[in-house]
NUVEX-500249 format. One record per atom (N, C-alpha, C): residue in one letter; chain; atom name; x negated, y negated, z negated. Coordinates in nm, 2 decimals. Example, Ala and Ser with C-alpha at 12.3 -4.5 7.8 and 13.67 -1.06 7.14 Angstrom:
BEGIN
+--------+--------+-------+--------+--------+--------+
| residu | chaine | atome |      X |      Y |      Z |
+--------+--------+-------+--------+--------+--------+
|      A |      A |     N |  -1.32 |   0.57 |  -0.78 |
|      A |      A |    CA |  -1.23 |   0.45 |  -0.78 |
|      A |      A |     C |  -1.32 |   0.33 |  -0.78 |
|      S |      A |     N |  -1.28 |   0.22 |  -0.71 |
|      S |      A |    CA |  -1.37 |   0.11 |  -0.71 |
|      S |      A |     C |  -1.29 |   0.00 |  -0.79 |
+--------+--------+-------+--------+--------+--------+
This chain:
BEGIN
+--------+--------+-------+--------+--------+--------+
| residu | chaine | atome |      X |      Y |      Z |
+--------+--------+-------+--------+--------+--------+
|      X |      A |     N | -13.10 |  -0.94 | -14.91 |
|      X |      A |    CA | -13.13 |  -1.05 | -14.82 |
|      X |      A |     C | -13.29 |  -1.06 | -14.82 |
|      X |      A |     N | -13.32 |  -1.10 | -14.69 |
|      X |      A |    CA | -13.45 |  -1.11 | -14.66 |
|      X |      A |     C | -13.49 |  -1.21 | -14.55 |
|      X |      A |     N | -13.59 |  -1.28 | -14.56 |
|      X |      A |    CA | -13.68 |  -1.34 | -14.42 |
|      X |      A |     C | -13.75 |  -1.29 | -14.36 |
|      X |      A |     N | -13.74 |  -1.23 | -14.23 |
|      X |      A |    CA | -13.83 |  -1.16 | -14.11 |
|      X |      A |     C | -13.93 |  -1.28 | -14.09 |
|      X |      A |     N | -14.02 |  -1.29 | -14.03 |
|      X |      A |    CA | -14.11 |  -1.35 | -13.93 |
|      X |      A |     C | -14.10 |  -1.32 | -13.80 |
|      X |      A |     N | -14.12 |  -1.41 | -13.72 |
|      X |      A |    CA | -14.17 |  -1.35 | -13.56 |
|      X |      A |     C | -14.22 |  -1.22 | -13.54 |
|      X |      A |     N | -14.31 |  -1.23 | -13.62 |
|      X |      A |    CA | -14.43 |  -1.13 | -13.60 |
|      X |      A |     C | -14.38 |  -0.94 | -13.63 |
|      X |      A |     N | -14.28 |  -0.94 | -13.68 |
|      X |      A |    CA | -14.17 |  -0.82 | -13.74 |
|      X |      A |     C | -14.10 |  -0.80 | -13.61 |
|      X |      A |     N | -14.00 |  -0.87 | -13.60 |
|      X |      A |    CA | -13.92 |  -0.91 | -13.49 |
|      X |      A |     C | -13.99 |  -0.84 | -13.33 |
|      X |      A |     N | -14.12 |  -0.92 | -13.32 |
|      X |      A |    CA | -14.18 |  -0.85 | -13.20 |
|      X |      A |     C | -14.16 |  -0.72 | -13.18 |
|      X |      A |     N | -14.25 |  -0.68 | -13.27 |
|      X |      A |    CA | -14.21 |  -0.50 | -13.31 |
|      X |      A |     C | -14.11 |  -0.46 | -13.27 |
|      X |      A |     N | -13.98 |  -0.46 | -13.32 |
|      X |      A |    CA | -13.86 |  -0.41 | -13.22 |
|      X |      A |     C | -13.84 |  -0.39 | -13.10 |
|      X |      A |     N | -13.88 |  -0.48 | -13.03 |
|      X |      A |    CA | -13.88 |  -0.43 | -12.88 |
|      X |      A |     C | -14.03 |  -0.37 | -12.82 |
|      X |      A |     N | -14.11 |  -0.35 | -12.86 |
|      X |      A |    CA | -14.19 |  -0.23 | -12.81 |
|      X |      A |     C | -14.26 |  -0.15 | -12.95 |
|      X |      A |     N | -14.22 |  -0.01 | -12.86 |
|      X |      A |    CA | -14.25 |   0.09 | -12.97 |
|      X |      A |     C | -14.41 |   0.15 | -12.93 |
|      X |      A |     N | -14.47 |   0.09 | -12.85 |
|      X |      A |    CA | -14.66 |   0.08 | -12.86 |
|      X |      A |     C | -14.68 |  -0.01 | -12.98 |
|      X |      A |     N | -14.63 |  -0.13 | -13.00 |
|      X |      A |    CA | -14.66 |  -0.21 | -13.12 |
|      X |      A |     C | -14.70 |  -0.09 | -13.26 |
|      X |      A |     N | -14.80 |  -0.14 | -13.32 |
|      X |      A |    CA | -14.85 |  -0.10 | -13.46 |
|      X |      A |     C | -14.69 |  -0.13 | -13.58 |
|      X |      A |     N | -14.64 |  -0.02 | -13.65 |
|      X |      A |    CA | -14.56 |  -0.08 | -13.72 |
|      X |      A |     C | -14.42 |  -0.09 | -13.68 |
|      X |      A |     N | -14.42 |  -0.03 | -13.54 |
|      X |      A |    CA | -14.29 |  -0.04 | -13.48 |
|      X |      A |     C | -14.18 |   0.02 | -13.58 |
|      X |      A |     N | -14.21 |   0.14 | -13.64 |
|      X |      A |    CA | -14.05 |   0.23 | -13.72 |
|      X |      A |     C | -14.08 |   0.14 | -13.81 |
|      X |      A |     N | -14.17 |   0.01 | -13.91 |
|      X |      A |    CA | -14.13 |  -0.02 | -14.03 |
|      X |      A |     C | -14.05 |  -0.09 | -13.99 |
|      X |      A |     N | -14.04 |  -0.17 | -13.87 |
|      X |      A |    CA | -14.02 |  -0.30 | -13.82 |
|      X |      A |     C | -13.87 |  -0.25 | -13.80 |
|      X |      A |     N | -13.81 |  -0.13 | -13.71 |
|      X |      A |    CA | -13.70 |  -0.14 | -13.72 |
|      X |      A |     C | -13.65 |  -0.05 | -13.82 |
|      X |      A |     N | -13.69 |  -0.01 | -13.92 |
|      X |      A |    CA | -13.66 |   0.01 | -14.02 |
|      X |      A |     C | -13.58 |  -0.13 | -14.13 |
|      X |      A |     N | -13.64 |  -0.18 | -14.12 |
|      X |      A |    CA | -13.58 |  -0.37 | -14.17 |
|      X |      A |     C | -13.50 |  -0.36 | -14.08 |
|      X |      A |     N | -13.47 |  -0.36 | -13.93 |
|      X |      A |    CA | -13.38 |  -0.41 | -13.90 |
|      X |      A |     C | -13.26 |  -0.31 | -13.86 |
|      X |      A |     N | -13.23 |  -0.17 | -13.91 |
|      X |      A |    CA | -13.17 |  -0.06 | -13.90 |
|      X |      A |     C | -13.12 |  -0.10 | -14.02 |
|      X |      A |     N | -13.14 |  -0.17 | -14.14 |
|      X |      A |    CA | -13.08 |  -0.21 | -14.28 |
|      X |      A |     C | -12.99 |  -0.31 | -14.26 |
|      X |      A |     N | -13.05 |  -0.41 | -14.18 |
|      X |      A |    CA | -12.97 |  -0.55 | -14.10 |
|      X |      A |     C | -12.82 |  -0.49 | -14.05 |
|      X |      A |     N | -12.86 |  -0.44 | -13.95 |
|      X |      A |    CA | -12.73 |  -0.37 | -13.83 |
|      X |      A |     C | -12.63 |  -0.30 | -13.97 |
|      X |      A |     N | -12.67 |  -0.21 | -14.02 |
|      X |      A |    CA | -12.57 |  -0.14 | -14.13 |
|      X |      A |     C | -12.52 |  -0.18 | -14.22 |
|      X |      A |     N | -12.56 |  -0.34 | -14.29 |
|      X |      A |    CA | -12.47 |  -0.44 | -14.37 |
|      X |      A |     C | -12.54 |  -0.39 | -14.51 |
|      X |      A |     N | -12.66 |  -0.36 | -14.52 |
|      X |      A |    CA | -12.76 |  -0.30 | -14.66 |
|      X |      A |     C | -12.82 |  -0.43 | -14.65 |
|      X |      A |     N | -12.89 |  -0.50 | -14.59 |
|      X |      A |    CA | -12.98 |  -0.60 | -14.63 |
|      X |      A |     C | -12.99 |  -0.73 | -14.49 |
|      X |      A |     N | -12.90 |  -0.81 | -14.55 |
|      X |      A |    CA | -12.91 |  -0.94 | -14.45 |
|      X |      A |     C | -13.09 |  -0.99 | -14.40 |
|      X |      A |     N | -13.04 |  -1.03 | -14.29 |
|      X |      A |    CA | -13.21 |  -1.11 | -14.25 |
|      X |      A |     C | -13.17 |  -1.23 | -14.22 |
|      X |      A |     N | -13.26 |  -1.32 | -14.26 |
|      X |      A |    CA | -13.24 |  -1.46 | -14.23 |
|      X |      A |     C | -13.39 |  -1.50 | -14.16 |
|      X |      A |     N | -13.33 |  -1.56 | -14.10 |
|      X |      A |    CA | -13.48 |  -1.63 | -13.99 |
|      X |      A |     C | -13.45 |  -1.80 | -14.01 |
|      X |      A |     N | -13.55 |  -1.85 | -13.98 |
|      X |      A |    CA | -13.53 |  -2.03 | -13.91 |
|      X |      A |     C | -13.48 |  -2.05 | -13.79 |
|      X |      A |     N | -13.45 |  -2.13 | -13.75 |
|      X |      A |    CA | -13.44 |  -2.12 | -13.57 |
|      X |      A |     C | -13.59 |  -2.17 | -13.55 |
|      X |      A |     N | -13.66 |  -2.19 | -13.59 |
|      X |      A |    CA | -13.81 |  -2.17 | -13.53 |
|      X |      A |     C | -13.83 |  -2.06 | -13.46 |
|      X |      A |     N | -13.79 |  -1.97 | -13.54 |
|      X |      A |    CA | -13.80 |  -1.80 | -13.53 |
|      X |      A |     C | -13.76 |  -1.79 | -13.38 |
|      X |      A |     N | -13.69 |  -1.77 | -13.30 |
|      X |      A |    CA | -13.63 |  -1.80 | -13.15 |
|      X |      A |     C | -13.75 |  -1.86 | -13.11 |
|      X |      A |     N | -13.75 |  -2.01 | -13.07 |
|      X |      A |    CA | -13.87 |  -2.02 | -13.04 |
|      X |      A |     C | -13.99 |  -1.95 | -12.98 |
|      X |      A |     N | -14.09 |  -1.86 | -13.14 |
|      X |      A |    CA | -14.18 |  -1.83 | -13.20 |
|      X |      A |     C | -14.16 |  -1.72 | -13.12 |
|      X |      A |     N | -14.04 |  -1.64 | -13.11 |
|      X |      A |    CA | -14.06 |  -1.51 | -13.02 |
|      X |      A |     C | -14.06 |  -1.49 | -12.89 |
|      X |      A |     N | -13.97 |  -1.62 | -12.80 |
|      X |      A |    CA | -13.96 |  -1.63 | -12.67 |
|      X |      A |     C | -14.09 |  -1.64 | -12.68 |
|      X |      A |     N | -14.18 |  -1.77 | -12.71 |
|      X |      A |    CA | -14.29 |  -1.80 | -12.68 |
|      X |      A |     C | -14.37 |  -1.70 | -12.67 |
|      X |      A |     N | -14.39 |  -1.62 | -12.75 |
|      X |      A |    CA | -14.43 |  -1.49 | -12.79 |
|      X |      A |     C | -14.44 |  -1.37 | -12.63 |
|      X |      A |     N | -14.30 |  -1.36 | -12.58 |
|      X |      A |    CA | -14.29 |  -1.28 | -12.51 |
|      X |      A |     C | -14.33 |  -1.34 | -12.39 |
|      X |      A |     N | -14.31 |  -1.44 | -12.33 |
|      X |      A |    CA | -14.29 |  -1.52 | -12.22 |
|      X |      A |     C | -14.51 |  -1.57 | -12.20 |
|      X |      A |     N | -14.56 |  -1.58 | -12.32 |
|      X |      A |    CA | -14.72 |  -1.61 | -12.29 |
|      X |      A |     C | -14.86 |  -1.54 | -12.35 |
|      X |      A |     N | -14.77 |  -1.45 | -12.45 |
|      X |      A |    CA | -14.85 |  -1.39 | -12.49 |
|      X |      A |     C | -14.81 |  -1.19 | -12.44 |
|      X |      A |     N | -14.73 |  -1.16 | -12.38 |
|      X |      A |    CA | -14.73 |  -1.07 | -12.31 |
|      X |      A |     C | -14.71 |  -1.05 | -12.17 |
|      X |      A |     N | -14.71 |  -0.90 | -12.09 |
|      X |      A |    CA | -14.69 |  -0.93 | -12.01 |
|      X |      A |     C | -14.54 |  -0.87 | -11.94 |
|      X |      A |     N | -14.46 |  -0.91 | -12.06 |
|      X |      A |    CA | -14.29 |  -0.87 | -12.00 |
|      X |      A |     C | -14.23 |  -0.93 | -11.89 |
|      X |      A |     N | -14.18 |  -0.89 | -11.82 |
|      X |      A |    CA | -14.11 |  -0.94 | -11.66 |
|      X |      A |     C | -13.96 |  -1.01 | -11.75 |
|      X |      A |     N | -14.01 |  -1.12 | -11.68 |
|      X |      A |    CA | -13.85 |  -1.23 | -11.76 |
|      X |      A |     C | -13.74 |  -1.13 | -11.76 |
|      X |      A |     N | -13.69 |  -1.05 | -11.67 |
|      X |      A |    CA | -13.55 |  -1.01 | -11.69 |
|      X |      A |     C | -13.60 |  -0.94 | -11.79 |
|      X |      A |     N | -13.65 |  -0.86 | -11.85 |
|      X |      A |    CA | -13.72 |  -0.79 | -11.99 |
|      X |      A |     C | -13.70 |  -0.90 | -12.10 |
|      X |      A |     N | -13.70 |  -1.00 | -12.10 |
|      X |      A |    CA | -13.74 |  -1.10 | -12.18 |
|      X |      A |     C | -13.56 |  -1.18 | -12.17 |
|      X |      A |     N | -13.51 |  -1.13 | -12.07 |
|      X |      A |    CA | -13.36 |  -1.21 | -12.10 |
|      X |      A |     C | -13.25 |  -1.10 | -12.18 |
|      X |      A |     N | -13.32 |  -0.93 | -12.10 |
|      X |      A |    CA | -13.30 |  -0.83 | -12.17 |
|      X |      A |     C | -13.30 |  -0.85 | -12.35 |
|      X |      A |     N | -13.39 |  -0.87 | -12.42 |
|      X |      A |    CA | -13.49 |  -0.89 | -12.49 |
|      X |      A |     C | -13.33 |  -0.98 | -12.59 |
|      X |      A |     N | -13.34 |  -1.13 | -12.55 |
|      X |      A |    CA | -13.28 |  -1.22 | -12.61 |
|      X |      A |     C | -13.14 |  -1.20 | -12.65 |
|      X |      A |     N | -13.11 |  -1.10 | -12.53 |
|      X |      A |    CA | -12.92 |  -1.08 | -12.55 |
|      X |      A |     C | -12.91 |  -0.99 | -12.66 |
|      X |      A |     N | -13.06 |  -0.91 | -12.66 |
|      X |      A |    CA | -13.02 |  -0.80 | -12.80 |
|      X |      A |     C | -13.05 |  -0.85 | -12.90 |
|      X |      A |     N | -13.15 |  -0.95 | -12.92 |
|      X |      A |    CA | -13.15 |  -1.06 | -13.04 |
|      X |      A |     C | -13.01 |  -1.12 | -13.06 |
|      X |      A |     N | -12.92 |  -1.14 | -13.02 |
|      X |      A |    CA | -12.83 |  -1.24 | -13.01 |
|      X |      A |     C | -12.71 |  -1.12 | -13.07 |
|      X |      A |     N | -12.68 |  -0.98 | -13.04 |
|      X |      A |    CA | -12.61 |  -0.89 | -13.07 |
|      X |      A |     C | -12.65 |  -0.87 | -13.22 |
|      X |      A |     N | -12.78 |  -0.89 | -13.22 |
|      X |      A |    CA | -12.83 |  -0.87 | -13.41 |
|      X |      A |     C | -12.74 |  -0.96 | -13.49 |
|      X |      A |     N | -12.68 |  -1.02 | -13.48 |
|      X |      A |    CA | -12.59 |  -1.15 | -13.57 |
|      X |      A |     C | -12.70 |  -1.14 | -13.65 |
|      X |      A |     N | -12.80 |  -1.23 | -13.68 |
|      X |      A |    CA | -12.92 |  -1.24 | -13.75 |
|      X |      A |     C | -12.87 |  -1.42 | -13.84 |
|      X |      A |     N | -12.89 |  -1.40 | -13.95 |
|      X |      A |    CA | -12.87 |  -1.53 | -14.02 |
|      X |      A |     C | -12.95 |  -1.63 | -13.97 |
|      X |      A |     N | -12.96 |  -1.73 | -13.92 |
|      X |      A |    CA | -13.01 |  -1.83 | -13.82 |
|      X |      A |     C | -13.00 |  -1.99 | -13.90 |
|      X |      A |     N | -13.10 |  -2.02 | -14.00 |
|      X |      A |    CA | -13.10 |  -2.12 | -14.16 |
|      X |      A |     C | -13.14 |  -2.23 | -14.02 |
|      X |      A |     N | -13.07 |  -2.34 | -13.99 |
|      X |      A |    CA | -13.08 |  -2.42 | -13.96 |
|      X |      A |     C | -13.21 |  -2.52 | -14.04 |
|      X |      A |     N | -13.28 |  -2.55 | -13.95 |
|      X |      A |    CA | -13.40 |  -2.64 | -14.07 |
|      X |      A |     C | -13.37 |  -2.77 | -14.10 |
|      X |      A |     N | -13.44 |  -2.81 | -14.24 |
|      X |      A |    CA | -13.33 |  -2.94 | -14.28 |
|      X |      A |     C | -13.51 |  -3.01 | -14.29 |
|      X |      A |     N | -13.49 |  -3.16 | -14.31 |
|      X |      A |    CA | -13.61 |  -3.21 | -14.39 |
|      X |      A |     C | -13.66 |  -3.20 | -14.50 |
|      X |      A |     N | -13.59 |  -3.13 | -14.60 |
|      X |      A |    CA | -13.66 |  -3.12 | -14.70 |
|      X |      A |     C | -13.72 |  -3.01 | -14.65 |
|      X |      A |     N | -13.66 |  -2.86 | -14.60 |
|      X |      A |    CA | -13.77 |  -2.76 | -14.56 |
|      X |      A |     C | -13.90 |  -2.82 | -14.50 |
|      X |      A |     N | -13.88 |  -2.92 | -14.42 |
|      X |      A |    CA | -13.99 |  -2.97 | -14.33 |
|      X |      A |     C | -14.10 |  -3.02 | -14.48 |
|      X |      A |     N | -14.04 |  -3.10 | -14.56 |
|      X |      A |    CA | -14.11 |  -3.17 | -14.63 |
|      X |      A |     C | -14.20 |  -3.04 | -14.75 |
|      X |      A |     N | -14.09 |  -2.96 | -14.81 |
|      X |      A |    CA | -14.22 |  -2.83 | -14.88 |
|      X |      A |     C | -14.29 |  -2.78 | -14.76 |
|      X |      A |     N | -14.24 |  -2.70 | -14.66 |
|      X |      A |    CA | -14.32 |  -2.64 | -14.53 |
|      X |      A |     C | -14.50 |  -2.75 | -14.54 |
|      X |      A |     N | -14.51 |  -2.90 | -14.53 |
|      X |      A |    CA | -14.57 |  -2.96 | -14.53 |
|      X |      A |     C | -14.69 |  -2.91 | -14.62 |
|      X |      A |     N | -14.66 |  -2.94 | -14.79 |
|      X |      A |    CA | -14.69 |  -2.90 | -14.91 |
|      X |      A |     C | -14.75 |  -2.76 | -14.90 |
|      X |      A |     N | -14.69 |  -2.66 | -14.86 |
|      X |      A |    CA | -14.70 |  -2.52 | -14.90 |
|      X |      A |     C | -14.85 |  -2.53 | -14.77 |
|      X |      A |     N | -14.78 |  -2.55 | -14.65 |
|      X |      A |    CA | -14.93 |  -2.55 | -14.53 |
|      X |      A |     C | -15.06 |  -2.60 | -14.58 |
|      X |      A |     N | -15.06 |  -2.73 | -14.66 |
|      X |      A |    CA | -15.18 |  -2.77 | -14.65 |
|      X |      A |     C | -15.22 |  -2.68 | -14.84 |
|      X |      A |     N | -15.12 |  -2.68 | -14.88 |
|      X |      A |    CA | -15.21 |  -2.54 | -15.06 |
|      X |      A |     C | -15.23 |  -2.50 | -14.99 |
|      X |      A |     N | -15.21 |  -2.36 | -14.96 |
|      X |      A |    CA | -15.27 |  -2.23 | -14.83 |
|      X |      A |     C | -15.33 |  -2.25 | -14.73 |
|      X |      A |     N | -15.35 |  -2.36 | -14.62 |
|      X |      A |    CA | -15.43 |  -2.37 | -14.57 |
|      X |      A |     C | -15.40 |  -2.29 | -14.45 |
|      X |      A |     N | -15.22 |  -2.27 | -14.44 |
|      X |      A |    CA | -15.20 |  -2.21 | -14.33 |
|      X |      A |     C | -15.13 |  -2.30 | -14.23 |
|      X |      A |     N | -15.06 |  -2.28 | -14.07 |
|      X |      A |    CA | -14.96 |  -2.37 | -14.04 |
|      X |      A |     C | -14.85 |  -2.39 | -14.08 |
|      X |      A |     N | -14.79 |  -2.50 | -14.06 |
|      X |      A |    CA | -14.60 |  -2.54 | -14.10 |
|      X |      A |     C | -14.54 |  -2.43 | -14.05 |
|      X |      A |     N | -14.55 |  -2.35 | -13.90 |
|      X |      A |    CA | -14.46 |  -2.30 | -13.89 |
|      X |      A |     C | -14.47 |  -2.18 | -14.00 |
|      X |      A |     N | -14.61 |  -2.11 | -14.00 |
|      X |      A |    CA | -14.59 |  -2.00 | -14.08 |
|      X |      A |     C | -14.51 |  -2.05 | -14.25 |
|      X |      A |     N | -14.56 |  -2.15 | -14.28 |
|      X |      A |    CA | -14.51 |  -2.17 | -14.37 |
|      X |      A |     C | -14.38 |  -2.24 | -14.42 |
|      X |      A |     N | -14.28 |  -2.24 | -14.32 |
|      X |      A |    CA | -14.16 |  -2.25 | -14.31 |
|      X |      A |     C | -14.07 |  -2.13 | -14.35 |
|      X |      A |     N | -14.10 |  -2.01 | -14.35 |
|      X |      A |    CA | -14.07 |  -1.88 | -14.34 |
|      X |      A |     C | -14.09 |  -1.89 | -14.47 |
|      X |      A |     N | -14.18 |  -1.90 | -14.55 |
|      X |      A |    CA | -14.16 |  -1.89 | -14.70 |
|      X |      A |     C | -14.09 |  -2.00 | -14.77 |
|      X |      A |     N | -14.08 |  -2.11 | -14.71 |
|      X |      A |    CA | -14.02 |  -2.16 | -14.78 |
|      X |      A |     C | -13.87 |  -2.14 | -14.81 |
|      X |      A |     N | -13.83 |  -2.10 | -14.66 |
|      X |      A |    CA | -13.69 |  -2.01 | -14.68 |
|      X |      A |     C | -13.65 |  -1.91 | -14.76 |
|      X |      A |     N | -13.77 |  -1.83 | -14.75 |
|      X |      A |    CA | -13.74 |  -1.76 | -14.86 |
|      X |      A |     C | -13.78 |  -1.82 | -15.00 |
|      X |      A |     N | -13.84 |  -1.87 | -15.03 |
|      X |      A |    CA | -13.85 |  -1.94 | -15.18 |
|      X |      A |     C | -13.71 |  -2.01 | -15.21 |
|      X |      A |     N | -13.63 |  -2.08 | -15.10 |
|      X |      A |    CA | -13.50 |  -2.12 | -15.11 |
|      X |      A |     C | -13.38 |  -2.06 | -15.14 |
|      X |      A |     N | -13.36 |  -1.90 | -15.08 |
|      X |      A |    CA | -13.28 |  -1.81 | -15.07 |
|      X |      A |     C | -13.38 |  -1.69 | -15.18 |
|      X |      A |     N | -13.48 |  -1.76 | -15.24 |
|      X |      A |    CA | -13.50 |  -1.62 | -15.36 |
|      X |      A |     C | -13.50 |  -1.52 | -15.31 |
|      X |      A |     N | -13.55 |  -1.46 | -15.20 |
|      X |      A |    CA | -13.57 |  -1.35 | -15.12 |
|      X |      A |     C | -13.76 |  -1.32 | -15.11 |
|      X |      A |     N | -13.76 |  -1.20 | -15.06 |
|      X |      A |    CA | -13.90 |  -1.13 | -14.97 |
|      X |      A |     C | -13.90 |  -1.21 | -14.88 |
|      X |      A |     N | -14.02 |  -1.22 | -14.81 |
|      X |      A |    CA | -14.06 |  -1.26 | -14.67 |
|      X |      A |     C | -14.12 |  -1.16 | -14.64 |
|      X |      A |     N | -14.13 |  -1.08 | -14.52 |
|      X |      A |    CA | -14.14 |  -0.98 | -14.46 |
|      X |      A |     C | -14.25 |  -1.07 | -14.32 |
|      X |      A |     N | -14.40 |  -1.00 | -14.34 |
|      X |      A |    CA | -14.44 |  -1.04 | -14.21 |
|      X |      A |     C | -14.54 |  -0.96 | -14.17 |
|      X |      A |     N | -14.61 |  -0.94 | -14.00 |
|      X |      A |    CA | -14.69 |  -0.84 | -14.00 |
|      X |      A |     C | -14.82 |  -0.90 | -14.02 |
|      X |      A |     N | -14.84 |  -1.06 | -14.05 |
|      X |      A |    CA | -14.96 |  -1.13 | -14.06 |
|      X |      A |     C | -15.02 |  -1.10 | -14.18 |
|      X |      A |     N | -15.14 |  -1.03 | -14.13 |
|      X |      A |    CA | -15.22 |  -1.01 | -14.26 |
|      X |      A |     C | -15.28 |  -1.09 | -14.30 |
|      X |      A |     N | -15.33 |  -1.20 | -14.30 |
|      X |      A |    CA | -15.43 |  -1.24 | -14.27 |
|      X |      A |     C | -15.33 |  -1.40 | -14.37 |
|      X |      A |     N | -15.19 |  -1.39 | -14.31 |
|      X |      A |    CA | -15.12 |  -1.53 | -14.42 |
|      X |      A |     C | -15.10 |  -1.44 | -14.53 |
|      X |      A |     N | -15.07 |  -1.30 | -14.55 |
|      X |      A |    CA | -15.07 |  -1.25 | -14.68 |
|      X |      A |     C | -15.18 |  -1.26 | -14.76 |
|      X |      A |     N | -15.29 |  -1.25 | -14.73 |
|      X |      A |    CA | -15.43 |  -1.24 | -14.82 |
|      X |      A |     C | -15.44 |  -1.40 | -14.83 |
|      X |      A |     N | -15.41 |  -1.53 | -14.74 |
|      X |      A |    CA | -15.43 |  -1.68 | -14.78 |
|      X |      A |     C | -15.33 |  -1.71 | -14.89 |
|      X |      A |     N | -15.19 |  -1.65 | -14.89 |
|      X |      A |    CA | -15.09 |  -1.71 | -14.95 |
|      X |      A |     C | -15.11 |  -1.65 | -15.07 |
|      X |      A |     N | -15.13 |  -1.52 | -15.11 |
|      X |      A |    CA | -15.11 |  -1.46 | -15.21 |
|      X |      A |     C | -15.00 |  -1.47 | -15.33 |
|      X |      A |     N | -14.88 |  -1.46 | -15.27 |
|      X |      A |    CA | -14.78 |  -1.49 | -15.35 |
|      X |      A |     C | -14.69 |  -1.36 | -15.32 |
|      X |      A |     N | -14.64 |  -1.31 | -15.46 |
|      X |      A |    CA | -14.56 |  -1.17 | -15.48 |
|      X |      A |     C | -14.47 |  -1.17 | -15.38 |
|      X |      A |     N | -14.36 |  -1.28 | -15.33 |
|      X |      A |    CA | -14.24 |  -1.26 | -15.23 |
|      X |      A |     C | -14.27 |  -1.28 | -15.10 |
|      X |      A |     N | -14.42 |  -1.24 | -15.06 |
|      X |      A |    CA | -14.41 |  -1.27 | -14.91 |
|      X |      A |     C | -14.52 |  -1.12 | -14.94 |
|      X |      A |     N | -14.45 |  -1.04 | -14.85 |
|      X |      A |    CA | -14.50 |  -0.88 | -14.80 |
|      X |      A |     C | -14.49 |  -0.87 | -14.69 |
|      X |      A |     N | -14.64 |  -0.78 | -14.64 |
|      X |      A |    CA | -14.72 |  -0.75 | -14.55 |
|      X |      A |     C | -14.62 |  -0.59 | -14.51 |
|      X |      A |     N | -14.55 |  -0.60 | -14.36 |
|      X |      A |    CA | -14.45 |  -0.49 | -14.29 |
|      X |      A |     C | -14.57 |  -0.39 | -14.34 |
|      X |      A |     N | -14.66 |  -0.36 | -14.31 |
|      X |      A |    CA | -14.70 |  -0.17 | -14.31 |
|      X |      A |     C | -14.74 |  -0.15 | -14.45 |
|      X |      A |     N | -14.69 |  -0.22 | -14.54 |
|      X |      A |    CA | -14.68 |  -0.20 | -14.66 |
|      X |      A |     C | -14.53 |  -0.15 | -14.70 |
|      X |      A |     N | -14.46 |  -0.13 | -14.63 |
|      X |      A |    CA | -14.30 |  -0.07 | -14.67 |
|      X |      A |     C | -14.30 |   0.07 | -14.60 |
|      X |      A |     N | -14.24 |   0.17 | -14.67 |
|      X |      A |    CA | -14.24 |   0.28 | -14.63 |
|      X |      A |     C | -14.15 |   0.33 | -14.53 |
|      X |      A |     N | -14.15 |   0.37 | -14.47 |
|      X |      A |    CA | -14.00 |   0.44 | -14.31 |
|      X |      A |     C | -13.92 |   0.57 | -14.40 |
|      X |      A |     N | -13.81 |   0.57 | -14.43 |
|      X |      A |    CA | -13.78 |   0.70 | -14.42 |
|      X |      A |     C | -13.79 |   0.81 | -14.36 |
+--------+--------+-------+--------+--------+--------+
């Protein structure tokens, strides 16, 4: 069991992306019943938004896109208020945002990795269960 990020997730649908084979690498483990992923529904969100303003995908690409998210049966942790309330706690130690730091919380919850391509919350957070994607190897 594991928590992806947005930032992984992207990766799968374009293979110009940096990191693309680690990225479906995680999720070629997902599909085969080796290692569950769990996301927030933030995560949805975080990636439409993603595709829809920060790229330049043609919506049917982007509806393309969601239907194959939706075939991933991806574990989808509904957010509760306590998550809100550590998320809170953990953002302002680190000095990152809630959303990023919802993702670990989950995983601190479910005792799992956090898997993300953000370097930059890996070197703030410096905590053993949140790992930086081009840090895992591809077969």
């Amino acid at each position: 069991m594991i928590v992806i990020d947005a930032s992984v997730a992207f990766k799968w649908f374009d293979k110009a992306e940096e990191n693309n084979e680690q990225a479906k690498e995680v999720l070629k483990k997902h599909l085969l019943g080796e290692q569950e992923i769990i996301v927030p529904d933030l995560f949805l969100y975080e990636l439409t938004n993603a595709w829809s303003t920060k790229s330049n995908i043609p919506e049917k690409d982007i509806i393309r896109n969601l239907r194959l998210l939706e075939k991933y049966e991806l574990n989808i942790h509904k957010l509760s208020f306590k998550n809100l309330y550590l998320s809170c706690s953990f953002s302002r130690e680190y000095h990152v945002s809630v959303y990023d730091a919802i993702y670990a919380i989950i995983a601190q919850e479910k005792k799992c990795n956090l898997i993300t391509a953000d370097e930059k919350f890996v070197k703030q957070t410096k905590q053993n269960f949140i790992m930086l994607l081009n840090s895992m190897s591809v077969k």
